[in-house]
N, C-alpha and C positions, 0 to 999 in steps of 0.2 A: 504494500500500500504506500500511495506518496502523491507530490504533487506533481501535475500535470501541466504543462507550457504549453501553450500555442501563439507565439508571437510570427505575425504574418502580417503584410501588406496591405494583403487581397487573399482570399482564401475562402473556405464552406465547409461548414462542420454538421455532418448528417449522421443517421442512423440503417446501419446495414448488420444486419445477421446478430440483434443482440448488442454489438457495439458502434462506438461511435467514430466517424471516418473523418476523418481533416483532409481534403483538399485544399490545394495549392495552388497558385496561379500560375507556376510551372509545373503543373501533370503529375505532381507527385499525390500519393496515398499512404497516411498515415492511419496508422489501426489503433485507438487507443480501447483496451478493454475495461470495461467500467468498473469490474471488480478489484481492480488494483487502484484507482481512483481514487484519493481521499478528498482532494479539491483538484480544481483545474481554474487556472491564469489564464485569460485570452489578454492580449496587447495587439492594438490592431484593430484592421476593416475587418472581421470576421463575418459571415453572415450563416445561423443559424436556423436548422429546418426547426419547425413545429414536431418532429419524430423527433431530432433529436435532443429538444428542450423537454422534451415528454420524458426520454428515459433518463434525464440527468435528474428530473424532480422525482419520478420514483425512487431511485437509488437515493435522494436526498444527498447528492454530492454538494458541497459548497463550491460557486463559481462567484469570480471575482474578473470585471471589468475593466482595461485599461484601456485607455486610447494609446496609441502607436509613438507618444511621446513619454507614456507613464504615469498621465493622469488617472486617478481611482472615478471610475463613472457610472460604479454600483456593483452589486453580489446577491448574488442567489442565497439564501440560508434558511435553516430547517428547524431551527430548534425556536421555542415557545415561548423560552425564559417562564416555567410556570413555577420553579419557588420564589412564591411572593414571601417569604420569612427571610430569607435568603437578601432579598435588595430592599426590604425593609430595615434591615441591618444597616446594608449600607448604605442607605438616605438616613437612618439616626445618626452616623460618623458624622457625615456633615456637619450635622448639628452639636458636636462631642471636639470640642477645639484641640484637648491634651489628646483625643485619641490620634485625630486628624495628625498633628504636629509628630507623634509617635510613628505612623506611620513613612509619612513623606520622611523626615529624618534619615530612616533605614533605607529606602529608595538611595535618598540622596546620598550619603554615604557608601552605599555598595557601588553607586554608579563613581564615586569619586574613587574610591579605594582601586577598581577596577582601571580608572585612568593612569591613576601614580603605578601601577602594577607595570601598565603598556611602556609608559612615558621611562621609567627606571632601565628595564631592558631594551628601550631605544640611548638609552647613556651609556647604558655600558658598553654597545656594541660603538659609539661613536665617540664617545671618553669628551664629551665638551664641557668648558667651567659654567657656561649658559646655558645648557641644558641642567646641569644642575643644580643652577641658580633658582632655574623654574620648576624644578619637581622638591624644592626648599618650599618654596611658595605654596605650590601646589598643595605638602603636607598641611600646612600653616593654616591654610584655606581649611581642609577636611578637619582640620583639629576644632576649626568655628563654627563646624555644624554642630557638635556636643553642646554647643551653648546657646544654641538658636530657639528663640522663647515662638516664634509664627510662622506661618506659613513663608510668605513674603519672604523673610530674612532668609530660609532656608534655599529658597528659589532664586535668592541672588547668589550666594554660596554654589548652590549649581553653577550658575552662567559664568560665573566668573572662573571656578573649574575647570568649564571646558574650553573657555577662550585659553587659558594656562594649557591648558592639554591640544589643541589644535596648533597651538606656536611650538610642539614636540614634534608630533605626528607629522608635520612636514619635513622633517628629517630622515624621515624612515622610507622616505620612495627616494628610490634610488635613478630609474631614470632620467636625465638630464628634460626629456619632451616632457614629460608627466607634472607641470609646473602648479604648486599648491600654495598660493598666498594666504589663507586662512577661509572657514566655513563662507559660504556661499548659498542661496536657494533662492529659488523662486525667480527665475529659475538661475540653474548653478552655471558658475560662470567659467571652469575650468573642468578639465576630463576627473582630475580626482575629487571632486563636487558632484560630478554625475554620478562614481561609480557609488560613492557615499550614499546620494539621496537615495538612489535606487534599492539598495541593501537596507536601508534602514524602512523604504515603502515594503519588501518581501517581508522584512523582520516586522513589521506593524501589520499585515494582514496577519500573518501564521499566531501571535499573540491573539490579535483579535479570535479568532477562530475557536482558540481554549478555549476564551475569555466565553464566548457565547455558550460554548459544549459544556461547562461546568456550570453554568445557572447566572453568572454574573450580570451584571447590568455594564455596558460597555459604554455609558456616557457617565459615570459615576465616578470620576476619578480624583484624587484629593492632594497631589502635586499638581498637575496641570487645573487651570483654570477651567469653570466648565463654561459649555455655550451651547449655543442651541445647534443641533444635529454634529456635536464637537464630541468622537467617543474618546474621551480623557481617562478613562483606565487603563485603555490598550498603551497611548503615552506613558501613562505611569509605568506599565509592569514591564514596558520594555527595555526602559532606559539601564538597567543592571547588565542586558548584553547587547548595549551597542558594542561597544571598546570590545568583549570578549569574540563575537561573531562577527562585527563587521568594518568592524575599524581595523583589527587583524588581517581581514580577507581582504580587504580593500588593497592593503600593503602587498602584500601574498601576490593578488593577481596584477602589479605592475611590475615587483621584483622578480618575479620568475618567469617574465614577458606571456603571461597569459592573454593580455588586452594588449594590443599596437596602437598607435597613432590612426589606422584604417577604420578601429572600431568607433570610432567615433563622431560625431557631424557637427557643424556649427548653425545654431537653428537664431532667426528674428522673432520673437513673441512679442507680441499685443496683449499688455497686462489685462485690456479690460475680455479679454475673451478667455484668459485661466487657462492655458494650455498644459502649463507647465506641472511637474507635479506639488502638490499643497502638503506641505511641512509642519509639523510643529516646532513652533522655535520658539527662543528664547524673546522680550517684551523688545532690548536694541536692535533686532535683527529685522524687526518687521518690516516690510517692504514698502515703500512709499507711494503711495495711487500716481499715476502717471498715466497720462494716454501716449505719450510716447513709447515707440516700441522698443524692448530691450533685447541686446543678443545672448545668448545663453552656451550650455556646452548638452549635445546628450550622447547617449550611447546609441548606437546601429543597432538594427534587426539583429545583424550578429554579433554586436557586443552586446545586446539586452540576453541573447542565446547564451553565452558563455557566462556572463556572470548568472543568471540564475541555474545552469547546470553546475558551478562551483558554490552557489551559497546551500543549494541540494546536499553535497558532497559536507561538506562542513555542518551545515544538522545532524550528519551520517555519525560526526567524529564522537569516539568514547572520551571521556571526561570522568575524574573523579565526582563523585555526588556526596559531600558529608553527611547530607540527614540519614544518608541509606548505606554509609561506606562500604560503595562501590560503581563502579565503572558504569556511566549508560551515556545513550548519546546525548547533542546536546538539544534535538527535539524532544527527548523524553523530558530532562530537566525545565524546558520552558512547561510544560503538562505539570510537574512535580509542584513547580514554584507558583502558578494558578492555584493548583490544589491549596498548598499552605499558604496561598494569601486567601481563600475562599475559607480554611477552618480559623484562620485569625480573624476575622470579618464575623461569622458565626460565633468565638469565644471560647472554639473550642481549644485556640491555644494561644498564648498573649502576647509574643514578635512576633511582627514581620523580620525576618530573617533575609536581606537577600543573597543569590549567588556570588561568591566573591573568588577570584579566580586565585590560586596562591601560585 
């Protein structure tokens, strides 16, 4: 069982013998059989038969919409959300300030602990007195979330983390073309901005997807801000493995020439028509309305193919798991850490604990 790509141009995805066929707009025939299906990704002109939307709703596959730049433009899904005790819970949090701050705290701190982890092993392999000037700081920072009395305070503590941690991480790509001046979105302004947004949009549906299978409420989220049709849990529960799955891989596929300079296009976007893909980011990052159009960076047909056949392969990888001391991958632990933030939410146990990579 796994996820299923179809990123394509032009193409048709129908129902023949039981499964489902992907044509192509050069004559090829894809066979995907639905039982090994646990979702399936279209990115792309796709056009879909009425057969073969019929057996994807039977089988209750979740399917997730992108346009052929990476915009999210909707998803199929199955499940009811019917414990209502369950997101009762979590709309009382809300209203519960020390739980709320307990919460976000551990978030925040796992996802920082996680940075200084990346940024440290990016020193030693480069031995710089500035590199180590900013993973000083960086400590310094994560030591000020232990004292953070609100929300607010601790959310700036994030930002300011990862702005520390993205003036690292451009040290660790090694190609000379592969040029990273700092985070970028909406849309990203360099190849390693595209490969980032992208890995981080895979890593926010496949959360979202627990997030729904386990009962949650996926706009109920208490580090991120809420809004309306904003699902700010998936924000929250994922922020513990960007740095471990994607900031990693990111690296991974420029230094071992997995992505070329070919995989990628230079695209003009028109802010007011939202092409690009939609981010969550930090409050300074926000993008300024503009009817001017801006130039972006994104990935090809076939570098959107490659990196998500490599973020696949990296869900695949075993990992230690301490609550279970032992080895599973790192999709099971995103399933595990859902679970234990669902029984901490219920009461039935009192951290949130996140994943911390040692």
């Amino acid at each position: 069982m796994g996820t299923v790509y179809i990123i394509s141009d032009h193409g048709k995805l129908t129902k023949k013998d039981d499964a489902l066929h992907f044509y192509g707009a050069d004559g090829t025939d894809r066979k995907i059989f639905i039982h090994r299906a646990d979702r399936i990704i279209i990115s792309g002109n796709v056009e879909i038969t009425g057969s073969a939307l019929r057996l994807i709703m039977r089988h209750q596959i979740d399917t997730v919409f992108l346009s052929k730049n990476g915009k999210y433009n909707g998803k199929l899904e199955f499940s009811d959300g019917k414990n209502v005790f369950l997101r009762k819970k979590q709309y009382d949090i809300l209203g519960d300030e020390n739980k709320k701050i307990e919460i976000v705290r551990s978030i925040v701190r796992g996802k920082l602990k996680n940075q200084i982890a990346f940024m440290q092993r990016i020193g030693r392999k480069k031995n710089a007195m500035t590199i180590e000037k900013t993973i000083r700081e960086a400590q310094r920072n994560a030591t000020a979330v232990d004292t953070a009395n609100t929300v607010d305070m601790l959310r700036g503590f994030e930002g300011y983390g990862s702005r520390l941690f993205y003036s690292v991480f451009k040290e660790n790509i090694d190609p000379e073309w592969a040029v990273f001046k700092g985070r970028s979105m909406q849309p990203p302004k360099d190849v390693v901005n595209a490969v980032l947004s992208f890995l981080y949009t895979l890593l926010s549906y496949r959360i979202d997807a627990i997030i729904v299978m386990e009962g949650l409420d996926p706009y109920v989220g208490y580090l991120h801000t809420l809004d309306y049709g904003k699902r700010a849990l998936c924000f929250d529960l994922m922020e513990e493995y960007r740095t471990s799955i994607c900031d990693t891989l990111t690296c991974a596929l420029f230094n071992l020439g997995v992505l070329k300079p070919t995989d990628f296009q230079k695209k003009e976007f028109n802010p007011a028509d939202d092409e690009y893909p939609i981010e969550e980011q930090e409050e300074s990052q926000k993008v300024v309305e503009s009817s001017e159009k801006i130039e972006g960076v994104l990935l090809t047909k076939e570098g959107l193919q490659k990196t998500a056949h490599q973020f696949e392969e990296k869900l695949k990888t075993l990992i230690l798991y301490p609550p279970l001391n032992k080895q599973i991958s790192y999709e099971q632990v995103l399933i595990e850490q859902v679970r234990h933030f669902k029984r901490v939410i219920m009461g039935e146990e009192t951290e949130y604990k996140t994943f911390v990579i040692k």
